[in-house]
N, C-alpha and C positions, 0 to 999 in steps of 0.2 A: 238100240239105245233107249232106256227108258227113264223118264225126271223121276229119281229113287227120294232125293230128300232136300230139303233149305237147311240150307247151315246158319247158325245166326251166332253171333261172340258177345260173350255176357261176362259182367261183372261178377257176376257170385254165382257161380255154378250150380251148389247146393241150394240156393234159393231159388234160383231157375227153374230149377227141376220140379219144388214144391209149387210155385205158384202154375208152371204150365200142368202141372198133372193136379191141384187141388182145383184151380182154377176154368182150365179148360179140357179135363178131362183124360189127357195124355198118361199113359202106364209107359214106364220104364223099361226098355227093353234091354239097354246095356251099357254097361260106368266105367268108365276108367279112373286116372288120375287127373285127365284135363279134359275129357270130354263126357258124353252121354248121348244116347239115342233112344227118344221118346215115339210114341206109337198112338196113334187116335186112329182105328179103325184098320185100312194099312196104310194110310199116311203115316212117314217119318220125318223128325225134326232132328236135326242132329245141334247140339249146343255145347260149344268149347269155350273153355275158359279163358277169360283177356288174358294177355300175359304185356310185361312192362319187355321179356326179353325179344331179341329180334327172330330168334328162331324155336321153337314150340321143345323141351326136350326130349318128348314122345315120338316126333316125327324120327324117320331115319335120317342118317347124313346126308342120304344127297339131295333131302331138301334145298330150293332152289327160288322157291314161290314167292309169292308179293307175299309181306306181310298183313296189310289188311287184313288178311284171314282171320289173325288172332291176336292182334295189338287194337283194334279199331272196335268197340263197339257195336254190335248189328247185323245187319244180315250180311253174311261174311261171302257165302259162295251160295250156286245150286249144284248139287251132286247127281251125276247123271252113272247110271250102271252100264256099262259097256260090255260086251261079248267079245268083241275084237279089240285090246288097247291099239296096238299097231294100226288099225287098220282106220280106227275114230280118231287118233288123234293127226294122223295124216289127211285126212277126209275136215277136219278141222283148221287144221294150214293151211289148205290147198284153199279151202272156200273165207277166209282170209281173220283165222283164230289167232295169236302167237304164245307159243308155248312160253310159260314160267314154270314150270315147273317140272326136268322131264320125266316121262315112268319109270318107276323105280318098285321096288320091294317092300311092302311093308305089314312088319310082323305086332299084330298086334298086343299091348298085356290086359287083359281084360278082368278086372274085379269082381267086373256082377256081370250075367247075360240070364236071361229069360228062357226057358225054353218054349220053344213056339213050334208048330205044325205049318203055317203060313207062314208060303217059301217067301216072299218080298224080306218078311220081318226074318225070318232064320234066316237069311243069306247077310243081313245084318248084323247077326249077336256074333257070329267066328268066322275066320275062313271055314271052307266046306272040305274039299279036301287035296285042300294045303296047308301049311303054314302062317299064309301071307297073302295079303289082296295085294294087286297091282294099281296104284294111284300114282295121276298123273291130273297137272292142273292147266289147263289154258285160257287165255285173255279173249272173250270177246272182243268186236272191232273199238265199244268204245271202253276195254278194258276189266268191264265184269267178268269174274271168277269164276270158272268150270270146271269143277273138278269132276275127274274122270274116274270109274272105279271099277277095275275087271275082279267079280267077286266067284 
């Protein structure tokens, strides 16, 4: 398991994007309609747009997660890359995580991606080879957000 990126939920996406990449240096690595994944060195930030609705319409259906992620302002989750889902998010329970959100499928639509030779950043802009990363999110003990991601 390694901490792949901070997720944080902003107001204007497209301003987000300018000010973390004119401001702090951050290049663009991949856009959607509701999110973005920016790149400073191989740090990743990932930035998703507020939303007023309760559930994101990007996410698949069996989202299940706290809202927070994406109705709230700020640093929303930390995104950890997984090798095993099964095996992290049980390893996660057991030592005393509680799932909200459980593994599920999901296939990205991606607008823009970068192409990149640095596996951290290209294991970010598509699945590799599949379809679809496997994301799953769980509660720390005092409820902060972990999202899980088998890429």
């Amino acid at each position: 398991m390694i901490l792949e990126h901070v997720g944080l939920t902003v107001s204007d996406l497209d301003r987000s994007i300018r000010f973390y990449s004119d401001v702090l240096g951050f290049t663009l690595l991949r856009k959607t309609a509701t999110n973005a994944y920016l790149f400073l060195d191989d740090q990743l930030l990932e930035l998703t747009q507020r939303t007023a609705e309760p559930r994101p319409s990007s996410l698949a259906e069996a989202w299940q997660g706290d809202e927070r992620m994406y109705t709230e302002v700020g640093i929303s989750h930390l995104g950890f890359r997984v090798d095993d889902m099964d095996a992290a998010v049980e390893k996660l329970e057991r030592l005393g995580g509680r799932v909200t959100t459980p593994p599920y499928e999901f296939e990205p639509t991606i607008d823009y991606a970068l192409e990149t030779s640095e596996e951290k950043l290209r294991r970010a802009t598509r699945p590799m080879d599949r379809s679809s990363w496997k994301i799953a999110v769980v509660a720390d003990p005092d409820g902060i957000l972990l999202e899980l991601i088998e890429r």
